[in-house]
C-alpha positions as CSV (number, residue, x, y, z in Angstrom):
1,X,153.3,98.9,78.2
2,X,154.7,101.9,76.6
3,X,151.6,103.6,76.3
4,X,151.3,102.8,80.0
5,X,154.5,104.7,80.2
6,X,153.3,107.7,78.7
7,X,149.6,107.7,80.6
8,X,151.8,108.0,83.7
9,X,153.6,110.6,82.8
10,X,151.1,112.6,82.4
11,X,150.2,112.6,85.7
12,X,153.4,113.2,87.4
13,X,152.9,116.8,86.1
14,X,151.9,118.3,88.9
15,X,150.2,121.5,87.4
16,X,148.3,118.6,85.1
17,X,147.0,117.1,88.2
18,X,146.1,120.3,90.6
19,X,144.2,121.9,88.0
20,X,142.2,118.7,86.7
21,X,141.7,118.3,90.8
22,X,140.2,122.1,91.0
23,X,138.2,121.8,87.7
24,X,136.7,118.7,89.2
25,X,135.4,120.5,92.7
26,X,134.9,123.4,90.4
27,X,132.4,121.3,88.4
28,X,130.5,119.2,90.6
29,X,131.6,120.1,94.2
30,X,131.8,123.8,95.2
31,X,129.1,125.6,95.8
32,X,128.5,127.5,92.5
33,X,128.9,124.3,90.6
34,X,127.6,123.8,87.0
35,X,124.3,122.0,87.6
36,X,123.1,124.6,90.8
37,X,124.5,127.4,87.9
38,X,122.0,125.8,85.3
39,X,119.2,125.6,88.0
40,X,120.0,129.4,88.9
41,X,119.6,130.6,85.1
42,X,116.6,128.5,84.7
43,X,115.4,129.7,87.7
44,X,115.7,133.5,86.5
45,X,113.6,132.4,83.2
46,X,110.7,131.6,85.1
47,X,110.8,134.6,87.3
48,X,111.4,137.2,84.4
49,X,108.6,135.6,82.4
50,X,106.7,135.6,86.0
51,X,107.4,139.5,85.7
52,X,106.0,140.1,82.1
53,X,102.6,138.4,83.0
54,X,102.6,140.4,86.2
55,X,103.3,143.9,84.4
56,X,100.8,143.4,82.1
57,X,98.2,142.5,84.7
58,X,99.1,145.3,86.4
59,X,98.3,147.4,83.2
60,X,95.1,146.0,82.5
61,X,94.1,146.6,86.4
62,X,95.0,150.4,85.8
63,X,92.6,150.7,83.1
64,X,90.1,149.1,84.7
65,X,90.5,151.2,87.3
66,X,90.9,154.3,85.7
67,X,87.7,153.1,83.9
68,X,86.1,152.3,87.0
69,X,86.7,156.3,88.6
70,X,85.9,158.2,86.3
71,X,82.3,156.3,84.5
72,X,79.6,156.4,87.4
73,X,77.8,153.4,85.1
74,X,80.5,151.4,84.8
75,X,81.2,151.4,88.7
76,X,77.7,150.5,88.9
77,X,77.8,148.0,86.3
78,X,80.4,146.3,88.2
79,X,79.3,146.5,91.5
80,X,76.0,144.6,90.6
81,X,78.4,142.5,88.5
82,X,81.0,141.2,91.1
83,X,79.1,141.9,94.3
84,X,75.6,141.9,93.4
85,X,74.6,145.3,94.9
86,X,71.0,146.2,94.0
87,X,69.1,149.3,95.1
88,X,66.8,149.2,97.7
89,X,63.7,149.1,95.5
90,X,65.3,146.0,92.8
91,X,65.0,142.2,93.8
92,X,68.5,140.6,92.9
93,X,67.9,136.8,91.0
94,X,71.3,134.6,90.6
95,X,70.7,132.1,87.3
96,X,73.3,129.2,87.7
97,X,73.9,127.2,84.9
């Protein structure tokens, strides 16, 4: 019963009890809570990794392209390559596998 008492007690402090109340709807009921907080951060991850892979493709497509403007052959090399463009006097045979 006495430790009753003192349990009680506690919570007739009204500062006690306001700020437990706004720590709770800080936690788990406002907006910016903890868990959409969490989702938010793990949500940046993603997008920053996202951005590496996407920088680096971008670089490799500038070379490729920088390759591509300035080596007649290669152009030509990858126009039969990817679009199968053949001159007018070359018959064009697709192997499958």
């Amino acid at each position: 019963m006495n430790n009753l008492k003192r349990y009680l007690k506690v919570f007739k402090n009204f500062y006690l009890v306001v700020g437990g109340a706004a720590l709770v709807w800080m936690l788990f009921f406002d907006r910016y809570n903890v868990v959409a907080r969490i989702e938010t951060q793990v949500r940046i991850g993603q997008l920053e990794s996202d951005l590496d892979f996407y920088q680096q493709e971008k670089g490799r497509i500038e070379e490729a392209r920088s390759v591509l403007e300035n080596s007649p052959q290669e152009l030509e090399k990858y126009a039969r390559e990817e679009f199968r463009m053949k001159k007018d006097n070359e018959d064009l045979f697709i192997l499958t596998e």
